[in-house]
C-alpha positions, 0 to 999 in steps of 0.5 A: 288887772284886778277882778272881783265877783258879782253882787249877788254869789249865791250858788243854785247849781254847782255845775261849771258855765264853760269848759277850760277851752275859754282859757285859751280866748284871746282879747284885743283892747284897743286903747288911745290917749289924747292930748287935744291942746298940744294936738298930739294923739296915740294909740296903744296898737304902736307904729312899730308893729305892722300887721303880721306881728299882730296876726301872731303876738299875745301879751308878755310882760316879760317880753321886751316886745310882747309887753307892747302886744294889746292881744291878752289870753283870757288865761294870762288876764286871770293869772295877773288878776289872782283869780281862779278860772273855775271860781269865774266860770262858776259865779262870774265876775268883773275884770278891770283894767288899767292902762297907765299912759305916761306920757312928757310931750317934751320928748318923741312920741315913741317915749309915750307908751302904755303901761 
């Protein structure tokens, strides 16, 4: 995850846009990966999980299970990018991200996971 500001960073107002309740928002990136010559698709929501874990996980890299969690709090997307929340909710900016797929069709799908 990395951020960066917006183009233009000049400052008219020092007034903050939002409070710190945005922190606590949460984010779903759904992402699939498709391999059409070998007919071999996936998602990065996995088969594993079923509708009850989704209902409750945010993502934990440090969670064997939650690492697989495609639920992100604004908060936890910051923190991995370095950037200070006050910074973004003052000027804005842009947060990318990167989904890593590895994948060696050689084995089961389940070796085939996002990172």
């Amino acid at each position: 995850i990395w951020a960066c500001p917006v183009e233009n960073d000049t400052m008219t107002t020092k007034i903050p846009l939002l409070e710190d309740y945005p922190l606590n928002f949460t984010l779903l990136i759904k992402n699939n990966v498709q391999f059409e010559k070998f007919g071999f698709s996936k998602s990065n929501i996995l088969n594993a999980t079923n509708s009850s874990f989704l209902q409750s996980c945010t993502y934990n890299n440090d969670d064997p299970l939650r690492r697989f969690c495609p639920i992100f709090r604004i908060e936890t997307m910051l923190k991995e990018a370095k950037q200070d929340y006050d910074d973004i909710a003052l000027i804005g900016g842009v947060i990318g991200i990167f989904i890593k797929w590895d994948c060696n069709l050689d084995y089961s799908d389940s070796h085939c996971r996002p990172e």
